[in-house]
Structures are given as structure tokens and as C-alpha cells.
C-alpha positions in Angstrom: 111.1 138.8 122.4 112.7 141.3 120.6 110.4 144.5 119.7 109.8 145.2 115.3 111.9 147.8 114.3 109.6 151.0 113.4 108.9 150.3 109.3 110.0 152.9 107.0 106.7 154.6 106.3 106.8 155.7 110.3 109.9 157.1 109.9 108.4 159.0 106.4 105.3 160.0 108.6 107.6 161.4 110.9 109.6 162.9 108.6 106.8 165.2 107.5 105.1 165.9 110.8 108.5 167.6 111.3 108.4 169.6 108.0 105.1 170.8 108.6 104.9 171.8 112.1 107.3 174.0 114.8 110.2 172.9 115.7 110.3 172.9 119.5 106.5 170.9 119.6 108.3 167.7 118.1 111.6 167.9 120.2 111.5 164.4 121.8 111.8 160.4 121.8 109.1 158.5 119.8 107.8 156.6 121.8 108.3 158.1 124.8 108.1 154.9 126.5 108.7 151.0 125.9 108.0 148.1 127.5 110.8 145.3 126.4 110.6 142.1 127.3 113.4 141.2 124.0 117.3 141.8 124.4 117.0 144.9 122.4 114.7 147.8 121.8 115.2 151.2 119.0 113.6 154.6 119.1 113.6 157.7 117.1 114.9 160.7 118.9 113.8 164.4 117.4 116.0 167.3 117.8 117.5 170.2 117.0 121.3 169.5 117.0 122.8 167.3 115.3 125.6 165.7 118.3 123.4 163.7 121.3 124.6 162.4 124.4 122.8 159.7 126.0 122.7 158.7 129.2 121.3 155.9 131.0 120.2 155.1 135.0 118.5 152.4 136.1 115.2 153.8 138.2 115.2 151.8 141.7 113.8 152.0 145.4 111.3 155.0 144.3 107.8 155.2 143.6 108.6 158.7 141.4 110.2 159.1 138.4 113.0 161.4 138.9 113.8 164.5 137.2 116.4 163.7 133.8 119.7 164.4 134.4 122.9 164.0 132.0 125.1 162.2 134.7 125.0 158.7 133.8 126.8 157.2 131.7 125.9 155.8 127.8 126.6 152.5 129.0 126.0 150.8 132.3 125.7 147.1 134.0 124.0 144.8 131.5 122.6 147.6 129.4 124.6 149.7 126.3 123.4 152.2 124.1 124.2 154.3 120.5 122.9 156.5 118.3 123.0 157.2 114.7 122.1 160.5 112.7 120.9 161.5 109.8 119.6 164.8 108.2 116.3 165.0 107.3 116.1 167.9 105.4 114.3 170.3 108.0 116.0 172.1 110.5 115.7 169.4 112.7 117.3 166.5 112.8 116.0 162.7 113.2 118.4 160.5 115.4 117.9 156.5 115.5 119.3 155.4 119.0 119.1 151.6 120.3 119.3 150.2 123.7 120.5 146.7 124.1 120.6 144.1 126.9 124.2 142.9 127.3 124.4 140.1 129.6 123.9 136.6 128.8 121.0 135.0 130.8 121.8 131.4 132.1 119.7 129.4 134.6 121.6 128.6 137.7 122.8 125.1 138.3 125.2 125.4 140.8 127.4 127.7 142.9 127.6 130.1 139.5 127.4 134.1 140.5 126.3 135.9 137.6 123.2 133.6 136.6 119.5 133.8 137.0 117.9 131.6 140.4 114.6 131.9 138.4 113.1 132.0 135.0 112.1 135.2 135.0 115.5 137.3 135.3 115.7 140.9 134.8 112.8 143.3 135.7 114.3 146.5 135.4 113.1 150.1 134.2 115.3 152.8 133.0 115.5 156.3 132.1 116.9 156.9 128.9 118.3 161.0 129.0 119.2 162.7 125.9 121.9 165.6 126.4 123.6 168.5 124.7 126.8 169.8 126.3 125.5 168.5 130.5 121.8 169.9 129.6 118.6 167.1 129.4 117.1 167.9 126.2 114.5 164.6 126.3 113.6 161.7 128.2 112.0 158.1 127.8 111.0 155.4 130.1 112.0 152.1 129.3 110.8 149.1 131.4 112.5 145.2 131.0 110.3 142.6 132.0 113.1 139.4 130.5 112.5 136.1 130.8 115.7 133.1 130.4 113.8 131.5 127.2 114.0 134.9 125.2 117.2 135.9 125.9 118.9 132.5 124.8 122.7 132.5 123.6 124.3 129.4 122.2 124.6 126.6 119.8 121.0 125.7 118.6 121.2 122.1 117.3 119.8 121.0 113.6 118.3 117.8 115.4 114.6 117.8 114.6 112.0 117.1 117.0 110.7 113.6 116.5 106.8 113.1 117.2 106.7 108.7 117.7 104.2 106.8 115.7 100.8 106.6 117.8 100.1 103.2 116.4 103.6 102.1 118.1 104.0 104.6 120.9 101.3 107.3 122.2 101.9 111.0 121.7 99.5 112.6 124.6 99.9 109.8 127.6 97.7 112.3 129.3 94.9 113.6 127.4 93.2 115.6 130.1 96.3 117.7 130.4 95.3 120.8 128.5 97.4 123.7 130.1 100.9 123.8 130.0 103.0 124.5 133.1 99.8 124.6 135.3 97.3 122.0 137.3 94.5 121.1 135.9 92.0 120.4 138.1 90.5 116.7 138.2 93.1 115.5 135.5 95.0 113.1 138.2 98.0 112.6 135.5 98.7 115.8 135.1 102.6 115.8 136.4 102.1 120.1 137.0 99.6 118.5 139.4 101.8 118.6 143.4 100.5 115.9 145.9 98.9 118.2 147.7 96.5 119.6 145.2 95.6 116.1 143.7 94.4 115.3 146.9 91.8 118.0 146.8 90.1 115.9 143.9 91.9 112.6 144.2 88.4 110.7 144.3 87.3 112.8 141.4 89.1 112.1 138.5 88.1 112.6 135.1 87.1 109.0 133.5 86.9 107.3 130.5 89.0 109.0 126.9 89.4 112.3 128.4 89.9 111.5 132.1 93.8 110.8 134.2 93.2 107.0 134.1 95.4 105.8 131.1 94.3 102.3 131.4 90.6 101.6 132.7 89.2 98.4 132.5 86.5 97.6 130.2 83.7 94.9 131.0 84.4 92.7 128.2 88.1 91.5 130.0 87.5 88.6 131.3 89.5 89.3 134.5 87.1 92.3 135.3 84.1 89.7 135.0 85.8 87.3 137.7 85.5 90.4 140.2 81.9 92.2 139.4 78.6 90.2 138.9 78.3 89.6 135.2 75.5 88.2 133.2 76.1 84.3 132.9 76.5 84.5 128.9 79.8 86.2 129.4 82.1 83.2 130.4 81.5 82.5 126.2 81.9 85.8 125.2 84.8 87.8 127.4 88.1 88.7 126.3 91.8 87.6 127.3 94.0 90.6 126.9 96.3 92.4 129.2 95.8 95.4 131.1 98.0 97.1 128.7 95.8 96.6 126.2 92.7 99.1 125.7 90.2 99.7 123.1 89.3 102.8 123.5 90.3 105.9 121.3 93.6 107.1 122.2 95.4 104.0 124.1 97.9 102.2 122.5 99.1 98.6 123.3 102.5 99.1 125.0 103.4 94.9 125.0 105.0 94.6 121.4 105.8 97.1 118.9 106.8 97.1 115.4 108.8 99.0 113.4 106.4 100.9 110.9 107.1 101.2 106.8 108.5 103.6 105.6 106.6 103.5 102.3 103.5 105.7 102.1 99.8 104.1 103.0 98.7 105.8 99.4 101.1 103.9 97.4 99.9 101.8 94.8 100.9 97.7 95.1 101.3 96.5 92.0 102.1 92.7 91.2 105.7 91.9 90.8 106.5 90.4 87.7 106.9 86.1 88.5 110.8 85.1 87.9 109.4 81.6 88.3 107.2 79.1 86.6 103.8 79.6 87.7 101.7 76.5 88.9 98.6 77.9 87.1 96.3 81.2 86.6 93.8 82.3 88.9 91.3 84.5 88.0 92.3 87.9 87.9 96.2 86.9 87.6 98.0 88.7 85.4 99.1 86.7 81.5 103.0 86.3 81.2 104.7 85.7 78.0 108.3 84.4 77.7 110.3 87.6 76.3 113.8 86.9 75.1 114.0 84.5 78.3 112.3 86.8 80.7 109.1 87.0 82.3 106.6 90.1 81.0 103.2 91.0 81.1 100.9 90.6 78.1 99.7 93.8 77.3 96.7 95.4 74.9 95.6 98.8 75.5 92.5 99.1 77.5 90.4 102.1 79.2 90.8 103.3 82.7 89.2 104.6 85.5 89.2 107.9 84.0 88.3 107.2 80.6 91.5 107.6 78.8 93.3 104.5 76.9 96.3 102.5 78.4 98.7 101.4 75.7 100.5 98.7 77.7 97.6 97.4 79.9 97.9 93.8 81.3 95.7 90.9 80.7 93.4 89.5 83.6 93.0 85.8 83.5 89.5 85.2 82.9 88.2 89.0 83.1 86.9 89.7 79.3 86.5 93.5 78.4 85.8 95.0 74.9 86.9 98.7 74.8 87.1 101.5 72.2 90.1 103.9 71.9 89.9 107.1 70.3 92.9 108.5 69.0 93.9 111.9 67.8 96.9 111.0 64.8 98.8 113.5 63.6 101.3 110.5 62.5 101.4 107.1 61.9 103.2 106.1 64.9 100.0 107.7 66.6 98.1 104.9 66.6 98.1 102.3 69.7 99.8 99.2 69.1 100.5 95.8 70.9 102.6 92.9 70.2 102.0 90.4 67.3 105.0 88.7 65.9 106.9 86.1 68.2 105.2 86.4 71.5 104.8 83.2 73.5 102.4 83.1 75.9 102.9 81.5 79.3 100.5 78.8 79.4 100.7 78.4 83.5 102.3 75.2 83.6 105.9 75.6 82.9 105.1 76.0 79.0 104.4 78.4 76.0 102.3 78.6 73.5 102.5 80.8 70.4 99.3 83.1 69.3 97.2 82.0 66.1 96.8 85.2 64.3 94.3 85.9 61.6 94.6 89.2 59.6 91.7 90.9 57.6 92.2 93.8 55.5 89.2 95.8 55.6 88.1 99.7 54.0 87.9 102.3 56.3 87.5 106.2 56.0 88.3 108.9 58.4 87.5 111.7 58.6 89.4 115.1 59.3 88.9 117.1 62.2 92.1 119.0 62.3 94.3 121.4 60.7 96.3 120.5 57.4 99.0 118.0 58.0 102.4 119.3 55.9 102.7 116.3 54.1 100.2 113.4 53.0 100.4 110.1 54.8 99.7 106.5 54.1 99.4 104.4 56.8 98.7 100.9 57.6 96.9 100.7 61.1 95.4 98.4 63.3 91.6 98.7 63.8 90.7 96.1 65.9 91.6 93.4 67.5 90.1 90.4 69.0 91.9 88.3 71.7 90.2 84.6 72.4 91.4 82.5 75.3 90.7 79.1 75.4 91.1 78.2 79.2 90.7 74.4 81.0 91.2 75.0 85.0 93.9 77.1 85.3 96.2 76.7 82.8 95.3 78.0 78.7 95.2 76.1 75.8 95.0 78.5 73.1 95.1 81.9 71.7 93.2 83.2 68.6 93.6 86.9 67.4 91.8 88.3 64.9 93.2 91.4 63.6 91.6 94.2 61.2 93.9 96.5 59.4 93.1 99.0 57.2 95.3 101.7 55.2 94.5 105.2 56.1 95.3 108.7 53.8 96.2 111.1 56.2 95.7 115.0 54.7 94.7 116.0 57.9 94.8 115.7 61.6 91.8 112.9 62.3 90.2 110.9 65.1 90.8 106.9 64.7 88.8 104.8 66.7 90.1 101.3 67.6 88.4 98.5 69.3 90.0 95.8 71.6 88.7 92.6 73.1 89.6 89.9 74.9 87.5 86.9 75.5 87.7 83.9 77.2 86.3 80.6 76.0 85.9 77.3 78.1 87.5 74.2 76.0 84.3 72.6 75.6 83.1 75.7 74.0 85.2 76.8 71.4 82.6 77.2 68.9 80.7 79.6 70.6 80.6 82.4 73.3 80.1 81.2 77.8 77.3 84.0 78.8 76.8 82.2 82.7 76.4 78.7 84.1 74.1 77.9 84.0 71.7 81.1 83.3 72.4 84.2 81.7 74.6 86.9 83.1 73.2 90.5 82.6 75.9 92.0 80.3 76.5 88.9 78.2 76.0 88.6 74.8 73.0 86.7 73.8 73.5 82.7 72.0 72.1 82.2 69.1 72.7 79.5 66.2 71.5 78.0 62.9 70.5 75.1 61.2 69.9 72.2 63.9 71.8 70.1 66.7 74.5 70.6 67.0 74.7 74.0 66.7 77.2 76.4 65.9 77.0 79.3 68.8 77.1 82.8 67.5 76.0 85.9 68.5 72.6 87.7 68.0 73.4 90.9 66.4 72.1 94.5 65.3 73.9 97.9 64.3 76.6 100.1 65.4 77.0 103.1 63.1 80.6 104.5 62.7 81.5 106.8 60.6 79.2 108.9 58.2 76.5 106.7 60.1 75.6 105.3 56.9 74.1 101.3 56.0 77.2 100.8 53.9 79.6 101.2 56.4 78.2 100.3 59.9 79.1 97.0 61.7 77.2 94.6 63.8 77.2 94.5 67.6 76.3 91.6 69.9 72.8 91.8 71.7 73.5 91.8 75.4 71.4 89.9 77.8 69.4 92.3 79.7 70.2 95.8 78.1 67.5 97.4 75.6 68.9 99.1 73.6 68.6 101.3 70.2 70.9 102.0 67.1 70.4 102.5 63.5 72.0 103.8 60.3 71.0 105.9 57.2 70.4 103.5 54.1 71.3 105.4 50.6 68.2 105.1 47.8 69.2 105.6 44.4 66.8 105.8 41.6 64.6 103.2 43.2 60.5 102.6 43.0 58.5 101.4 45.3 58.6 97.8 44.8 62.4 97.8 44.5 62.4 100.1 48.0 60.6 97.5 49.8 63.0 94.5 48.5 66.1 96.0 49.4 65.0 97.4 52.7 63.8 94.1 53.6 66.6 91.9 52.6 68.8 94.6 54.5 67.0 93.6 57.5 67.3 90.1 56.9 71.0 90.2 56.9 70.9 90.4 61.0 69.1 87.3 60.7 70.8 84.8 58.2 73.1 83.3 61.0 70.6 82.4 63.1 67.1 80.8 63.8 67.5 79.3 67.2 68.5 81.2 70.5 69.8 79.5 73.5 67.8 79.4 76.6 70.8 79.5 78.7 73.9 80.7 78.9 75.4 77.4 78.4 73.1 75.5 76.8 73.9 72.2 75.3 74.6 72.5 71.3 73.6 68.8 71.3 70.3 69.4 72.8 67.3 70.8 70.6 65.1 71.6 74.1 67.8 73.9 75.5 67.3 76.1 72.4 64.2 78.1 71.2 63.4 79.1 67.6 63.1 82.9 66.9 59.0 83.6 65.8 59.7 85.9 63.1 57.0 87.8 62.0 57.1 88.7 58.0 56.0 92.7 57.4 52.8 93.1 55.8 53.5 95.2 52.7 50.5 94.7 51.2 48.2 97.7 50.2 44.5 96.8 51.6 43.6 100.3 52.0 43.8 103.7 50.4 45.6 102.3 47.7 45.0 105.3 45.3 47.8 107.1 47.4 50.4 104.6 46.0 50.9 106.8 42.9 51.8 109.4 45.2 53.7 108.0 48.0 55.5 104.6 49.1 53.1 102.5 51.4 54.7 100.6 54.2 58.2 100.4 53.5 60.2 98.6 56.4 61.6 100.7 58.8 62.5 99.6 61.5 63.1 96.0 63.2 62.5 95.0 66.9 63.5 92.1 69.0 61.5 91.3 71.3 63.3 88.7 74.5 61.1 87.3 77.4 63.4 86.0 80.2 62.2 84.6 83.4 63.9 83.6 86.6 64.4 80.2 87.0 66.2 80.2 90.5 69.4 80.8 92.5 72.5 79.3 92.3 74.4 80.0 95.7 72.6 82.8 96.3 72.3 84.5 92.5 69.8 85.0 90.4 69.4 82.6 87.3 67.4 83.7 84.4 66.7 82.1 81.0 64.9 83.3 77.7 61.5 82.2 77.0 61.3 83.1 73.6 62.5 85.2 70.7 60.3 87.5 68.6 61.0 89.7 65.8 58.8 92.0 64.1 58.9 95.1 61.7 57.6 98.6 61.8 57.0 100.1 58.5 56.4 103.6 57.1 55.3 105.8 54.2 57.7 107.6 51.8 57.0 111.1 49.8 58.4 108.7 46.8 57.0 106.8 43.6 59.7 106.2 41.3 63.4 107.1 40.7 63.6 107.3 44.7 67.0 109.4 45.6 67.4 109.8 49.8 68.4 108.6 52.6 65.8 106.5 54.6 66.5 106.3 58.4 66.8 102.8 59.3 66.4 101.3 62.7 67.0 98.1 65.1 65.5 97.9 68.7 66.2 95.2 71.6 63.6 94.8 74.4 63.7 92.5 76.6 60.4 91.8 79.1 60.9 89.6 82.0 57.5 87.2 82.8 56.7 86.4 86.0 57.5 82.5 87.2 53.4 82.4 88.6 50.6 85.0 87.6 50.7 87.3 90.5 47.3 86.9 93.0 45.2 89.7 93.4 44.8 91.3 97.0 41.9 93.1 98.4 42.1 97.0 99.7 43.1 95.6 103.6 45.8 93.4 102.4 47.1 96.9 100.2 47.0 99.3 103.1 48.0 96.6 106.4 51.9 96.9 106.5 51.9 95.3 110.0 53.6 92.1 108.2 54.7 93.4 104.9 58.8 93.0 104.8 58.8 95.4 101.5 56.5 98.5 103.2 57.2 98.0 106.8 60.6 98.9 109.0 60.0 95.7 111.1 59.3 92.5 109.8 58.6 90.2 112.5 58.7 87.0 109.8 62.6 87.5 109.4 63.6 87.9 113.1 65.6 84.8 113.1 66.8 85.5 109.6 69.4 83.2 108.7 66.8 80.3 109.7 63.7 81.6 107.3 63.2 81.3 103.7 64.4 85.0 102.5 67.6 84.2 103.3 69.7 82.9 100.2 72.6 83.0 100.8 73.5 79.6 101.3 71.2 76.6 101.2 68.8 76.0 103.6 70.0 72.5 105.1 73.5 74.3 106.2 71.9 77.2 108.0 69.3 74.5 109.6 72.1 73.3 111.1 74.4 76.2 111.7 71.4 77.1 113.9 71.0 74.1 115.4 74.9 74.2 116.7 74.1 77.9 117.8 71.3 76.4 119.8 73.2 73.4 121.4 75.9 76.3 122.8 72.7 78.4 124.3 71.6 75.7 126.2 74.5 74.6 127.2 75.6 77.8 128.7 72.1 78.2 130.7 72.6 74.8 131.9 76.3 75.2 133.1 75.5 78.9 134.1 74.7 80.5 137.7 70.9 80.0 137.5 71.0 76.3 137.0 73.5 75.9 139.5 71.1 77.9 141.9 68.5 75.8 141.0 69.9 72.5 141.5 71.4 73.7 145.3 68.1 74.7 146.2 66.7 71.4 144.6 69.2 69.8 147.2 68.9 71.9 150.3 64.8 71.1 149.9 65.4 67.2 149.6 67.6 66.7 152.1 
């Protein structure tokens, strides 16, 4: 390797040491000596003339170093040197002079004379003389200590090195072999290893992932299990593979090989789009529709993973979702849209069908949260929009959209929020929502209907604010089965008295409730059948004044605030495994407060709707006494073992497929069992003693 030429801020250092200090103290070679083991090595020579001799000799057969002397010449065998000058502004003078190593160093492969027998070629050491007019002014020792692989001379190829696939082909067939060029002792694979020195360990090899045997047995094979003395279970359980074959870490099977893909493992698969007719949906499956004769994904804009909204999302089959979008529009265009006009859907088998779209027109404000825009917009934008498949198997039968549009002033830069749903609808129940089959999936929006059988299926609803949060402008929200939740809105009074408070407040609350009377029990109930449906107990607000009725010339008494549904649900059973549960009942009831208001009322009265639902257990639980508390010995739910589910699949907490197929799954597992103790060694032993004693 090839010594680092001295950096310029040596050379500076120098520089000044010679400025500041006498002359003749600094006349020399720096450094004095080197030790190369590179093709070429520089100095710095100091002195006070500026024309140098150098001479070289190569130092041999002596165990002194002889005195300098000026008669050898600059260049010699193998070695060559020069020097170059320059002032450096002092009255003496700095001189850069290099010795290089001229021969090229080849390994020897034949009868060749001037090559190298070993690696290590040249070991040489030379004194390096510096000379005015025949007179050694300074001298330096340099010692070569050359190896073939540093010296190298010749065409270096652009081929780069190419490490094989592990899965296909094993990088380190030798894992044990951690030193390079050297034995390692015990590792019997190491090929540094002579067969004289592996037989100093021969019968101590290392074993196992780290040891010299590539390829050890394991006592699963059944081939190993014909030779040792194995258990008599294993003729059932052992494994036919070849010796290649090994499953420990760091073996790879060496029978067939495949050619790996060239396509990165963290690429994303996505579904190819179908060029042919599809013989039905499965769940999940992406919707096609039929564009200009080609196949393309149907596509409203949906959240993802992190949060922000898709445009051009696909449609699952049978995978509803109901999003929200926020969008910041500085334009028109802005706003996300999806196709409407023309677009025929494919219903999965071999046909279209077109969507049935139904468009509303509604009010809405936005608000600024922006800069100024330069110029005022009007814009006609989507809202919302709600998708409604009507599926049978796997093919679909109809399409209703519902859109909202509304047309938007735009003075400033503003937030737009639009909502997107899809749901689907069984054929059988296209006038109402599926929540589970047959109880209620948590998530699902809870059935209710009106009137009496048969019913029409809607929703039970309560608030959403948007907007200025305010009565006038919020929409309704289905309940979903399973969440509480809590949501109100701020309802504007306007020169109102008490009495008229009250009424408006009241019939405000009502308007949740004029749909709907009954709620379903299930999540599919039957809209024919009256006892698969409960009625909702509503419970009328007492506004009456039976007490401390002298305050109601000061303030409002009991004015509605707030309204609360109350849902018990129970479990009901399992259905492969899951949980059903069903509503009980339906209660709603009012909270009410008292207003700083007589007459002429003029505020904004916080108004509110709460959900709660309050699952009863299926049988009143029994009470325990204090040692049936504190004994764990036998509880499953406080105690690590639980000796009553040791042959789990067999007991009663196992669910997860009915009890008459894992009766006789087990049964099966038994029959094998006994038939392998009764074809096994032991038996056999038994039955030629049995023999041996009769006869």
C-alpha cells in the first residue's frame, strides 16, 4: 500500500520551523526513516543549496548501517528516484524527493526469471544519501517490506463480484471458518485445514449451525429413526426428505433450485384489471364498469391508511364504508369528484347495468379559513354521496345514488367537507339497512321502523353538527349498535316565553322520533313479524311546576334539554363461533333544565342527544362465598393453569366449531393412538412373551 503523501499543513509547519530556528539544526530528511510496504514513498529534504544529488544503495549482508556515501547511483535495480525544488522564502531551501518501486511483481507460474516464487516479494532496505558536489549532506533509511497483491499491474476487469441467492445457493458452506488463510482449529471444513492438522481434532468437530458438518442428521428423518431406538409414536410422525435437505439455520436444499424474481419483496400487488367477463363477485373483488368497451374500476374517493382522501379509490364488493373528505378549495375544480353520467356497471355475469341517480339540491355555507381569493367564485359541488348496492349471490342487481349538491360563494380560501358511502343491500331487503344475520354486528346501524307489519326499515337517528354547530343546520346520523355516543347542537331562541320555549324545544326533539316507534331485535329481523320488533317506551318530560313555582316569574322551569336513548342488548348465542346479540328494549327519556329567562327569550340554548347502550346478563349472576373469591386452583379467568380445558377442543369453552364435529374429530384422533400402541414395539413385546410363556 502506497504511503499518504504529507498534507499541506506539514509542509506549512515546516515551512516555519525553518523560518524561526538556525539553519544548520533543520538540515535533513523528514522523516528520517520509512517503512514502505506500497510501490512508492515521498519525503521532504531540508537544505541549504538549492541543486541535490541523490544517491541510492541497497543495505545487505550487514548488521550496521554504513556510513553515507555519494557513490551510488539516483537510480538502481528495481528502485528510481527524483527530486523537485522550491524556494521557501528562508535561506534554506525545501526539496520534495520520491522513491519509487519499478519492477512489476508477478507470481511465478512457470520457468519465468524475473518473477516472485512467493507472495511476499521484495524485502529490501535502502539508504537514501543526499549530495552536493561528492559530499553526503543527509541521509534516510528506507525499508520495503512488498507483498504481490499491493504491487498489482494490469487490466482490472468491470465484472462485479456476484454474492448467489442463499435461498437458491449458500454463501458460507462453512460457517465455522472464521479466519482467512489460516486453520481453525475443530472446524473439520475449513479447506486452510492440511490433513495432518485435522487429524489432531478429527473426532472433535464442532456440531450442530456453527460446527464443520454441513449436513447432520436430525431425529425427525425417518431414515435416522430406522438406525437409533426411537420412541414407537415416530413411525406416524417422521419425515421423508433427503440428506440434502436440512432445517436448521443456514442449510439450504441443494436438490432443485429456482430462478428467484427479480421484482422487489416490498412491492405492492395490485389486482390486474379483468379483460374478460367475470363469472361473479366475491367479497372483497373489485366493481368493474364497461368504459367505452374496456374494463375499469369503479371508483369514489375514500380515506386511507394515513388519513388523507383517495380520489379514484375502487369499490369492494360487499365491504360498505362511509367516509368524510375534507378539502382545502382554492378553486372549483378543487373539489373531489367521481363519475355520474353514462357509467355501466358490470353486473358479474356477462352484463351491465346503468346507475339510478337521484339529485337533491340542498343550502350549504362555508366558511373562510384562508386568504382572499382574487376573484369571487360560484360553484356547484358535490356534498355527498350515497352509493346503494343491491346484491343476490354474487352477481348485483341494482345501483341507487343519491347525490347532494349545493352551490358555494367562494371569497375566500375554505374547507369543504364531503361525505361518501357505499352500502350494500341484500335483495330481500331493499327497504331497509342488513346490520348481521342473524344478530347485530357491533358497528351497524341500529333498525328501527313505524307504523306496523310490515314495516319500512330505517335508521334510528340523532345529531351531527357541521358548520356553525347550530339546530338549523345540523344533520342526522344513524345510531350504531354498540357505540355510546354524544353530540348536540346550539338551538337559536328569539323573542320566546316560557311556554313557547318548552313547545319548540320539545317538538325539536320529537323530530328524531317521527320515523319511528318500533326497533328491530335483530339485525335481520322479519318486517312481516310484529315479535321480531320492540316498541320504543318513550317517556314524556315532566314540565309541570309542582314546586317553587314563585321562581317562574324569574326563570324558565324545566325546559328540555337534552334527550337519551337508552338500548339493552343481550347475548343470545354463537353462530360458528361468534357472538350474537339482540336488543331487549328501547327507552327514551329527557333531561330538562332551568333558564335565566321569562319572556322575549333571545340565546342560544345548548341542546343535546345521548346513546347508551347496557348489555343484561342472559341469567342473574349467583353469588359466591369468600373461598370461592380467593380459591384460583380451578378458576380459568385468575389462574395460569386450568386443568378443566386440558383437552380443549373436547370441552365446552371451545366454540369454535360445534360440539358434535370436535366429538368426533377426537374420536378419529383416538382410534390413530390406539392403533399405533397396538401395532407399536410394546405390544409386539408383549404378545412374544405372551407366546414364549404358552408354549
Amino acid at each position: 500500500m502506497r504511503p499518504p503523501s504529507a498534507p499541506c499543513p506539514v509542509i506549512l509547519a515546516v515551512l516555519v520551523l525553518v523560518g524561526q530556528a538556525e539553519a544548520q539544526s533543520l538540515l535533513g530528511f523528514y522523516p528520517s526513516s520509512v517503512l514502505l510496504s506500497g510501490p512508492q514513498m515521498t519525503t521532504f529534504l531540508v537544505s541549504n543549496v538549492s541543486s541535490n544529488q541523490i544517491s541510492l544503495e541497497v543495505i545487505t549482508g550487514t548488521t550496521s548501517i554504513p556510513s553515507p556515501n555519494c557513490n551510488g547511483p539516483n537510480t538502481i535495480a528495481n528502485w528510481s528516484s527524483s527530486v523537485e525544488s522550491f524556494d521557501a522564502g528562508t535561506q534554506l531551501v525545501v526539496a520534495k524527493v520520491m522513491v519509487t518501486f519499478t519492477r512489476n511483481l508477478t507470481l511465478c507460474s512457470g520457468n519465468e526469471t524475473n518473477c516472485c516464487k512467493e507472495v511476499r516479494c521484495v524485502v529490501e532496505t535502502l539508504q537514501v544519501t543526499a549530495c552536493e558536489n561528492n559530499r553526503p549532506m543527509a541521509s534516510m533509511l528506507l525499508h520495503a517490506d512488498i507483498y504481490i497483491n499491493t504491487t498489482f499491474v494490469g487490466i482490472v476487469s468491470d465484472n462485479k463480484t456476484v454474492i448467489p441467492n442463499q435461498v437458491y445457493q449458500p454463501l458460507g458452506p462453512c460457517p465455522c471458518n472464521l479466519t482467512a488463510g489460516a486453520c481453525d482449529v475443530r472446524c473439520c471444513c475449513d479447506q486452510d485445514c492440511s490433513l495432518s492438522m485435522k487429524e489432531l481434532f478429527n473426532g472433535s468437530c464442532y456440531s450442530g449451525i456453527f460446527g464443520g458438518n454441513v449436513s447432520p442428521p436430525f431425529d425427525q428423518l425417518c431414515s435416522v429413526q430406522e438406525k437409533n431406538r426411537a420412541p414407537d409414536w415416530f413411525p406416524f410422525l417422521c419425515v421423508q426428505s433427503s440428506m440434502d435437505n436440512s432445517p436448521f439455520l443456514g442449510y439450504f436444499y441443494q436438490g432443485y433450485t429456482g430462478t428467484p424474481s427479480q421484482t422487489p419483496s416490498f412491492n405492492l400487488s395490485f389486482q390486474s384489471i379483468y379483460e374478460k367477463p367475470l363469472n361473479g363477485y366475491k367479497q372483497g373483488d373489485a366493481i368493474l364498469i364497461d368504459l367505452n368497451g374496456f374494463n375499469e374500476y369503479l371508483t369514489i374517493p375514500q380515506q386511507s391508511a394515513i388519513g388523507t382522501c383517495m380520489t379514484y379509490s375502487p369499490v369492494a364488493y360487499l365491504q360498505d364504508f362511509n367516509v368524510t373528505c375534507i378539502t382545502d378549495i382554492t378553486l372549483c375544480t378543487d373539489a373531489l369528484t367521481f363519475l355520474l353520467d353514462a357509467v355501466k356497471v358490470k353486473d358479474g355475469n356477462g352484463g351491465t347495468i346503468p346507475l339510478k341517480i337521484q339529485l337533491k339540491n340542498i343550502t350549504q355555507d362555508i366558511a373562510p379559513t384562508g386568504p382572499a381569493l382574487p376573484h369571487v367564485l360560484q360553484c356547484e359541488v358535490n356534498v355527498s354521496a350515497d352509493y346503494v348496492f343491491i346484491w343476490e349471490a354474487n352477481k348485483i342487481k341494482e345501483i341507487q345514488v343519491t347525490v347532494e349538491t349545493a352551490n358555494l360563494t367562494l371569497t375566500h380560501q375554505a374547507k369543504l367537507a364531503q361525505r361518501f358511502t357505499a352500502t350494500f343491500l341484500t335483495s330481500n331487503s331493499t327497504t331497509g339497512v342488513l346490520s348481521g344475520n342473524p344478530g347485530y354486528q357491533t358497528g351497524k346501524p341500529v333498525i328501527a321502523a313505524n307504523g306496523s307489519a310490515p314495516f319500512i326499515k330505517t335508521t334510528l337517528n340523532v345529531w351531527k353538527p357541521v358548520l356553525d354547530s347550530s339546530c338549523s343546520s345540523v344533520i342526522q346520523k344513524p345510531v350504531l349498535f354498540g357505540e355510546n355516543s354524544f353530540s348536540g347542537c346550539l338551538f337559536k331562541v328569539v323573542n320566546e316565553n316560557c311556554a313557547q320555549l318548552r313547545g319548540n324545544v320539545l317538538s325539536w326533539f320529537k323530530n328524531l322520533l317521527l320515523s319511528v316507534n318500533q326497533v328491530s331485535m335483530r339485525g335481520n329481523s322479519n318486517v312481516s313479524d310484529p315479535s321480531e320488533w320492540v316498541p320504543i317506551i318513550y317517556e314524556e318530560p315532566n314540565t309541570t311546576c309542582t314546586e317553587n313555582c314563585n321562581t317562574e316569574n324569574v326563570i324558565c322551569l324545566k325546559v328540555p334539554s337534552n334527550i337519551n336513548f337508552q338500548i339493552l342488548t343481550a347475548v343470545i348465542g354463537t353462530v360458528e363461533g361468534i357472538t350474537q346479540e339482540e336488543i331487549l328494549a328501547t327507552k327514551v327519556s329527557f333531561s330538562t333544565v332551568n333558564i335565566d329567562c321569562v319572556s322575549a327569550c333571545n340565546l342560544s340554548l345548548p341542546l343535546t342527544a345521548s346513546v347508551q347502550f347496557i348489555r343484561v346478563p342472559a341469567q342473574v349472576p349467583l353469588s359466591i362465598t369468600r373461598f370461592q373469591m380467593t380459591n384460583t386452583e380451578y378458576d380459568c379467568q385468575k389462574n395460569d393453569v386450568c386443568w378443566q380445558q386440558l383437552a380443549y377442543p373436547l370441552t365446552k369453552y371451545y366454540t369454535g366449531e360445534p360440539q358434535h364435529l370436535t366429538l368426533a374429530k377426537g374420536l378419529i384422533l383416538v382410534f390413530f393412538f390406539i392403533s399405533a400402541a397396538v401395532l407399536g414395539a410394546p405390544w409386539n413385546r408383549i404378545r412374544k412373551a405372551w407366546n414364549e410363556t404358552t408354549f
